[in-house]
C-alpha positions as CSV (number, residue, x, y, z in Angstrom):
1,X,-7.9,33.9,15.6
2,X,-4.3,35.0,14.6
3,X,-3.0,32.6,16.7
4,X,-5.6,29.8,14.7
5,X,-3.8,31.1,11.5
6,X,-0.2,31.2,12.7
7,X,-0.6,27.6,14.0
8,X,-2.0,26.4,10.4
9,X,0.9,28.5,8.6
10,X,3.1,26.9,10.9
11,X,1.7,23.2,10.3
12,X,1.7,23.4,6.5
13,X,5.7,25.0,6.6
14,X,6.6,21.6,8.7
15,X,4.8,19.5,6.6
16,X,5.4,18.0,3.2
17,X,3.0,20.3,1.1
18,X,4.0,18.5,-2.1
19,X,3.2,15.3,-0.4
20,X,-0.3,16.8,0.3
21,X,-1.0,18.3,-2.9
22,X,-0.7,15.1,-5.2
23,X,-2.3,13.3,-2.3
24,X,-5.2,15.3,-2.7
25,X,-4.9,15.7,-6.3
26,X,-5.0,11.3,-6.5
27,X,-7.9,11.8,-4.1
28,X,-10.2,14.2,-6.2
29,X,-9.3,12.1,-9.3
30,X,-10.3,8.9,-8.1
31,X,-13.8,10.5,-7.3
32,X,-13.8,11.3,-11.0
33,X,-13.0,8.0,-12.1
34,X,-15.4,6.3,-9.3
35,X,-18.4,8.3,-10.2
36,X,-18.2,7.7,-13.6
37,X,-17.7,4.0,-13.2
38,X,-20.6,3.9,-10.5
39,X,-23.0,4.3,-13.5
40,X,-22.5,0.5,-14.9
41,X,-24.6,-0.1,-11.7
42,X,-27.3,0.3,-8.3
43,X,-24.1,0.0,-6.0
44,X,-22.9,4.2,-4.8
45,X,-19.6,3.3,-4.6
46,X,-18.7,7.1,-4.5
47,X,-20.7,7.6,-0.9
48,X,-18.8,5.3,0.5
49,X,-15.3,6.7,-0.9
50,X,-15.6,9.9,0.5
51,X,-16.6,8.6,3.6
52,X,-13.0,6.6,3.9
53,X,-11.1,8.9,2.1
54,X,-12.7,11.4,4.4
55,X,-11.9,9.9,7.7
56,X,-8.6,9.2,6.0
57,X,-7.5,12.5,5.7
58,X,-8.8,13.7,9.4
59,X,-6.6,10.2,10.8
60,X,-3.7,11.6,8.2
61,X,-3.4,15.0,10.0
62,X,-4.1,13.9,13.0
63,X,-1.3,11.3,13.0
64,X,0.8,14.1,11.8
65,X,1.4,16.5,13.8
66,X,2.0,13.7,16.8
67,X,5.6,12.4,17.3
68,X,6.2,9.5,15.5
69,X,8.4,8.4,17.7
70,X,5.5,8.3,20.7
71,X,3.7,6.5,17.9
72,X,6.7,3.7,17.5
73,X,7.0,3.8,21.3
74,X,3.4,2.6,21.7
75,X,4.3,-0.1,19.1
76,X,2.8,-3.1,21.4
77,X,-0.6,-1.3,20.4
78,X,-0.2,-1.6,16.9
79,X,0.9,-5.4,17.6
80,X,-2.0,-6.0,19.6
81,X,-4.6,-4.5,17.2
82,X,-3.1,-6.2,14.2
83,X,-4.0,-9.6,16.2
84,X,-7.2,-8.9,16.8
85,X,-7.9,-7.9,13.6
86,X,-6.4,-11.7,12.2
87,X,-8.4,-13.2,14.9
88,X,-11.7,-11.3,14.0
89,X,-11.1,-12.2,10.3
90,X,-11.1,-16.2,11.2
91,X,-14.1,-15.6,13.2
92,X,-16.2,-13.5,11.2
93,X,-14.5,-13.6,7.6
94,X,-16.2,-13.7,5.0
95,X,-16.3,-13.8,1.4
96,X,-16.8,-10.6,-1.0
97,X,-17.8,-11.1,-4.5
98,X,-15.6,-10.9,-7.1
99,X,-12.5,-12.4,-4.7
100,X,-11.3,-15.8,-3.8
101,X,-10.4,-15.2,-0.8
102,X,-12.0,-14.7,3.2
103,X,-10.7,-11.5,4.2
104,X,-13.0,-9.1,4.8
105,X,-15.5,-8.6,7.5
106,X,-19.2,-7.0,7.0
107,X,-20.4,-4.2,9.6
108,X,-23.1,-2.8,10.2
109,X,-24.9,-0.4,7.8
110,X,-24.0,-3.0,5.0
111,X,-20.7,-1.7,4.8
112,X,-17.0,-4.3,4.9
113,X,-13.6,-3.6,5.7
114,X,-10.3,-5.6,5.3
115,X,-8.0,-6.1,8.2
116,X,-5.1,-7.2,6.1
117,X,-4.8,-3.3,4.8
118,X,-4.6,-2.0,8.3
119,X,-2.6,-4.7,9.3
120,X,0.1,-3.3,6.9
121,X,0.5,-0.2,9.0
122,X,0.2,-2.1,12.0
123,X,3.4,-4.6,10.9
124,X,5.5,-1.4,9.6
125,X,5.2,0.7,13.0
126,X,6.1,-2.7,14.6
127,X,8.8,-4.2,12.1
128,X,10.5,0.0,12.0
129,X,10.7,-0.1,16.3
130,X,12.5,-4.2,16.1
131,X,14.7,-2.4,13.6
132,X,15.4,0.6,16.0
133,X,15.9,-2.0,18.3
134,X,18.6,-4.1,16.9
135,X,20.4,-1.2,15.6
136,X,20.5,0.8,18.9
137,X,22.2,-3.4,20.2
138,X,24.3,-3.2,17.0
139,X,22.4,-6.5,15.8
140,X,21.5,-5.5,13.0
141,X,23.8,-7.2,11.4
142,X,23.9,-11.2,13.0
143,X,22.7,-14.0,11.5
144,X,20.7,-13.8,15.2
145,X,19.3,-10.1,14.3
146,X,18.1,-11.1,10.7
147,X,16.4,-14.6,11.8
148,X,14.2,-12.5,14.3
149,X,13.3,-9.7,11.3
150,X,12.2,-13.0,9.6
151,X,10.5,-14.4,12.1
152,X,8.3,-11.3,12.5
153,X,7.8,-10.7,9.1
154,X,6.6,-14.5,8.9
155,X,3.9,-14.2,11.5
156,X,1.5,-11.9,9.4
157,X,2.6,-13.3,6.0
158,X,1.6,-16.9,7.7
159,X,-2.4,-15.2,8.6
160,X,-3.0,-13.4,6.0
161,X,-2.0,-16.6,3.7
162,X,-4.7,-18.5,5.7
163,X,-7.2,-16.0,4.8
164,X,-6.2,-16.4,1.3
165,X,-5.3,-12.8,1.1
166,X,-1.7,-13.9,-1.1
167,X,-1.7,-10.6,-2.9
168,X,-1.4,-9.4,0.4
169,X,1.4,-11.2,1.1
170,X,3.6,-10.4,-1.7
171,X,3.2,-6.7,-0.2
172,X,4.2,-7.5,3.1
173,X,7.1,-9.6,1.6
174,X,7.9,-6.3,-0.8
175,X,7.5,-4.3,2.3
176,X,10.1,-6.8,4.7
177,X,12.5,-6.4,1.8
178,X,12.6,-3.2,1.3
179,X,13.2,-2.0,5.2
180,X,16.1,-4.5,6.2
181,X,17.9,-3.8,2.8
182,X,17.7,0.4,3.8
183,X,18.4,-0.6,7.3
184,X,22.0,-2.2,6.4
185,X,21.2,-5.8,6.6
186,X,24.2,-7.5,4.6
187,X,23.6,-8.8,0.7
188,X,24.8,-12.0,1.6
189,X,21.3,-12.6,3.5
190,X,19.2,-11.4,0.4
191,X,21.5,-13.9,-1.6
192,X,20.1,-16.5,0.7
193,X,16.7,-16.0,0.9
194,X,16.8,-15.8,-2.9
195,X,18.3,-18.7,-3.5
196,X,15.9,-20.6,-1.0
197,X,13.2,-19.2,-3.1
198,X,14.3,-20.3,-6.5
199,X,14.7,-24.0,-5.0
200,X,11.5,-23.4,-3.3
201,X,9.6,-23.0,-6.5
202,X,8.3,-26.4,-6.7
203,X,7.3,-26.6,-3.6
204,X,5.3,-23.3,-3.7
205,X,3.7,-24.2,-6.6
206,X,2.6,-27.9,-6.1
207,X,2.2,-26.9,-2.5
208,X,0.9,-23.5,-1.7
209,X,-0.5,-22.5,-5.0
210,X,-3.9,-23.8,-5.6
211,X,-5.5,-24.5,-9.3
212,X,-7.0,-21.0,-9.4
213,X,-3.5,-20.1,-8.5
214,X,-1.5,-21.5,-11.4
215,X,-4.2,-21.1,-13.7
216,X,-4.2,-17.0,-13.0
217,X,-0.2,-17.8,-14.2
218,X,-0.5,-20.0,-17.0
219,X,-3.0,-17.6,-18.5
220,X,-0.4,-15.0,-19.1
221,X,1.2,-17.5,-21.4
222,X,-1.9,-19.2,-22.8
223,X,-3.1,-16.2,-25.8
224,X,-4.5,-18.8,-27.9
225,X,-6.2,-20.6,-25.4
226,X,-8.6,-20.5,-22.8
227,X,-7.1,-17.2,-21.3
228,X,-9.5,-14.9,-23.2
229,X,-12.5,-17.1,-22.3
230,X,-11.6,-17.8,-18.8
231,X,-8.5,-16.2,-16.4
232,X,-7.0,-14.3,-18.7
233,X,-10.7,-12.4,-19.7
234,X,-10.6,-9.9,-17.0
235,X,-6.6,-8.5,-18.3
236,X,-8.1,-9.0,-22.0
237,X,-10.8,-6.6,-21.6
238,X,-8.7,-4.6,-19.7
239,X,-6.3,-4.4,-22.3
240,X,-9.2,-4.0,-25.0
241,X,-10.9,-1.0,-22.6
242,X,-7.8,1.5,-22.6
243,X,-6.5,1.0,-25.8
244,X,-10.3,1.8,-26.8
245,X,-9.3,5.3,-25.1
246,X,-6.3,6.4,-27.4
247,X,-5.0,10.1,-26.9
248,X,-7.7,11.5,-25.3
249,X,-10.6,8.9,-24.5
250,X,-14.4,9.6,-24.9
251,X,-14.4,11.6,-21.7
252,X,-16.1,11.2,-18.1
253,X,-19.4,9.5,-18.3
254,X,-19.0,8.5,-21.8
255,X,-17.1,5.6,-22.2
256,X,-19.6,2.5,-23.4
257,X,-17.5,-0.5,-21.9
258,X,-17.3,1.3,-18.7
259,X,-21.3,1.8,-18.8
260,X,-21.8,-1.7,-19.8
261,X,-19.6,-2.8,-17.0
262,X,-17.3,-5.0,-19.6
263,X,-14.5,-5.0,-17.2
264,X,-15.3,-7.2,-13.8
265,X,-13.8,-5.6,-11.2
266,X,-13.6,-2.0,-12.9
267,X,-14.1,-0.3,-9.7
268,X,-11.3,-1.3,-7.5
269,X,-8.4,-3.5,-8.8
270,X,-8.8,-2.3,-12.6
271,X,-9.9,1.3,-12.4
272,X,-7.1,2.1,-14.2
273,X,-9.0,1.0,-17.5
274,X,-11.8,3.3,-16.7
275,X,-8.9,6.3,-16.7
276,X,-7.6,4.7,-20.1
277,X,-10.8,4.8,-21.7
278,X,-12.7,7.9,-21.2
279,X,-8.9,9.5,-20.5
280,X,-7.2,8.4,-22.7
281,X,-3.5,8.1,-22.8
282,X,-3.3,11.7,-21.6
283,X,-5.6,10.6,-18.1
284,X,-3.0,7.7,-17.8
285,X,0.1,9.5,-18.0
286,X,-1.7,12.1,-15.4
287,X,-2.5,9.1,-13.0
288,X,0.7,7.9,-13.3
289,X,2.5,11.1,-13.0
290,X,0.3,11.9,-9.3
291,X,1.3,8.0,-7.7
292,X,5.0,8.6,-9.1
293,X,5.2,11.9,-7.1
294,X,3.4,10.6,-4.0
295,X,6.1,7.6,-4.1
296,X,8.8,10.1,-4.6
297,X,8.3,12.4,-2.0
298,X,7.7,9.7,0.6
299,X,11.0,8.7,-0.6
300,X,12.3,11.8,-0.3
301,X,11.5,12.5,3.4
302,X,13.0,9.2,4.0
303,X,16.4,10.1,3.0
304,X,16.4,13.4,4.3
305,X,15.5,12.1,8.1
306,X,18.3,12.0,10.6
307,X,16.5,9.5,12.9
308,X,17.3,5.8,12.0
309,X,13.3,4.9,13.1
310,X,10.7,7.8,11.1
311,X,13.7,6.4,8.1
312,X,12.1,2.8,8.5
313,X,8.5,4.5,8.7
314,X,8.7,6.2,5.5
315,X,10.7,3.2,3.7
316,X,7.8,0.9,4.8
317,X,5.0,3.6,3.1
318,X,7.0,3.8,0.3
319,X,7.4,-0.2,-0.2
320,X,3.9,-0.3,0.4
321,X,2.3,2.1,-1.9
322,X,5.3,1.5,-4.3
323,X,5.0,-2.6,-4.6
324,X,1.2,-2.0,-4.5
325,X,1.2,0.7,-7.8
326,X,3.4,-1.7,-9.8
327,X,1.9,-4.9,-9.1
328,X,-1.8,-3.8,-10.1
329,X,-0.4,-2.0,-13.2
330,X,2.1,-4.7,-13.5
331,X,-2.0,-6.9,-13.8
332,X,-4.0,-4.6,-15.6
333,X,-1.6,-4.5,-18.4
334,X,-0.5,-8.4,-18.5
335,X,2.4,-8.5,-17.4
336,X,1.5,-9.8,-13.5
337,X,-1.1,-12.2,-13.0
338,X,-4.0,-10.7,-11.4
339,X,-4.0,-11.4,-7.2
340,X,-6.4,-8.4,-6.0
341,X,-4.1,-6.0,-5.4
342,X,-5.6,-2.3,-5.8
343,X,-4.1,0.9,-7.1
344,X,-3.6,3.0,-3.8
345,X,-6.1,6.2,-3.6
346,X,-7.8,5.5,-6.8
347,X,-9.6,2.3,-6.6
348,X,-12.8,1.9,-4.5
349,X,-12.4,0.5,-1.7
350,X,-12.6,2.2,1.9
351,X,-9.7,0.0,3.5
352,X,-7.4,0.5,1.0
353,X,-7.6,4.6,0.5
354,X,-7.9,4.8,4.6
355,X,-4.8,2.3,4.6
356,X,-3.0,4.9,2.2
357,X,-3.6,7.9,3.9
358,X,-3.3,6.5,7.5
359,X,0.4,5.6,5.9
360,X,0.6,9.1,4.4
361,X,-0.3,10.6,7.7
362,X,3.3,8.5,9.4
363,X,5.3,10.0,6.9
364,X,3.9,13.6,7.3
365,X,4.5,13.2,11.2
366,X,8.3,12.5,10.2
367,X,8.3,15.7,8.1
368,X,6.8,17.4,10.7
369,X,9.2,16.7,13.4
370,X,12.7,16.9,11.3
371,X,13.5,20.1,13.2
372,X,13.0,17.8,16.7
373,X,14.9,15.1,14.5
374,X,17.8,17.5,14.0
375,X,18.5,19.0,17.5
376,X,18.2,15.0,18.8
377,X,21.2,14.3,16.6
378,X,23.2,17.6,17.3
379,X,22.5,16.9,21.2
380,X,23.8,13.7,21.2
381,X,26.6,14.5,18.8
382,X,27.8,17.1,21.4
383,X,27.4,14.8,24.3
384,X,29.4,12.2,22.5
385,X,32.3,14.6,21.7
386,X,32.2,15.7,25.7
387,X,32.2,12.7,26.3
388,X,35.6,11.9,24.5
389,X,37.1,14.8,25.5
């Protein structure tokens, strides 16, 4: 029994407890949030929350306390699951309501899942050990290094664009970016592929983009028009819903529009307007202020690594759940146009909360082994200065 304690004592001075607490603090709040939404309807979105974010957690700890770098090293895995998932979506995709796109896949028990959230983890454990790679060959920084980071990164950007999952994409682009720019690739390469994207433009739009596309754009411009009639309606209501809240909102389980279900989609992408509502500004800051912390300790533990690889696994968390916070607030509140992309831990959704915390879980594993981290480095410091002498 002592021994039981000592180990858990031990486990939670290794780990990031910060991390943990505002994990589980986003966690406990989104059940708030969910089962006061759940009322607009039949549908017990909160059953199947806890079931995710349960298994979540369980994969979080478990993944944490094993070496990431056992995790990286076992990175054909992760490549090999992430292409049966693309493979299983194209044979038995299918379309949920309320999206646009085929992406997610129905098991049994009634319940779906969405491959494109797992296959984020999959690409970062994959995309940090090419990055470990070419910086162990000091390749890093060729023209031949970067075209083969692009080439990888294109492979799941090209599927999950086929599935029609382009809010998906922009993460995994956000998430591409952000790990070759910490990893030392040179400006001059981010120079280029922005400039290829400006010119690009046309092409993406006339091209890529379909009408429901560009319409989802043009209604961010459009106020007079058909924007609060048509695409712009959901981010109207939105808008309408938590400025309805002011300081404090009408509390849990009171709001009317959330009853009434006036927001589409109030469960998942916009449950933010549920928080602003019944919440009020004070709920929103609160939200805002958990995500912020999560995103800044992941950050942290990033910087204060010593090995080049758990660096890549954290920056590729932190892109993740970073892009993903500012793009759905970015749509709830107008300023983006809306492209499905959920608020990570708080909207409904199983893959997206087990997505988080699986990602959580890599970043906890890196805490969790700094001490290893820190004799690897001394060790090979000493051998190099023996070495030399």
């Amino acid at each position: 029994m002592k021994k039981n304690s000592e180990s858990i004592t031990d486990y939670f001075k290794k780990t990031d407890k910060i991390l943990w607490l505002f994990t589980l603090a986003a966690v406990v709040y989104s059940f708030l949030l969910i089962s006061s939404m759940q009322r607009a309807g039949n549908y017990s979105f909160l059953k199947n929350q806890i079931i995710a974010v349960s298994i979540g957690i369980v994969s979080a700890i478990i993944i944490s306390v094993a070496d990431f770098r056992y995790i990286l090293n076992k990175w054909y895995i992760a490549a090999i699951t992430a292409a049966i998932l693309s493979m299983l979506v194209f044979i038995f995709g299918i379309q949920v309501t309320g999206t646009d796109d085929t992406a997610w896949i129905e098991i049994p028990g009634g319940f779906t899942f969405q491959p494109s959230e797992f296959i984020k983890i999959c690409f970062i454990i994959t995309f940090a050990k090419h990055l470990q790679l070419l910086q162990d060959k000091d390749l890093i920084k060729t023209l031949g290094g970067v075209c083969s980071l692009v080439l990888h990164a294109l492979l799941p950007i090209t599927v999950i664009h086929l599935q029609g999952d382009d809010g998906t994409v922009v993460i995994f682009a956000f998430i591409f970016l952000a790990m070759t720019f910490i990893a030392g690739v040179q400006i001059r390469y981010f120079v280029i592929m922005g400039v290829a994207l400006v010119v690009g433009i046309p092409i993406i739009w006339n091209f890529f983009m379909n009408n429901e596309h560009r319409s989802r754009i043009l209604a961010l411009f459009d106020i007079d028009g058909n924007a609060l009639t048509n695409y712009g309606w959901q981010q109207y209501q939105g808008k309408v819903s938590i400025a309805s809240g002011q300081a404090t909102g009408s509390g849990l389980y009171n709001g009317s529009r959330v009853e009434y279900g006036i927001v589409p989609e109030q469960e998942n992408d916009f449950i933010f307007t549920v928080a602003g509502e019944e919440l009020g500004f004070i709920g929103c800051i609160l939200l805002l202020l958990i995500l912020f912390m999560i995103i800044v300790r992941i950050a942290v533990n990033a910087n204060k690594t010593y090995d080049f690889s758990g660096k890549m696994l954290c920056t590729g968390i932190f892109a993740m759940i970073a892009s993903q916070t500012t793009i759905n607030l970015g749509m709830v509140l107008g300023f983006f146009p809306v492209i499905g992309i959920t608020l990570p831990l708080f909207s409904a959704g199983g893959s997206s909360a087990l997505s988080a915390l699986i990602g959580i879980g890599l970043v906890q594993s890196v805490c969790y082994n700094f001490e290893d981290d820190m004799e690897t480095v001394s060790i090979k410091r000493d051998y190099r200065i023996r070495t030399k002498l």
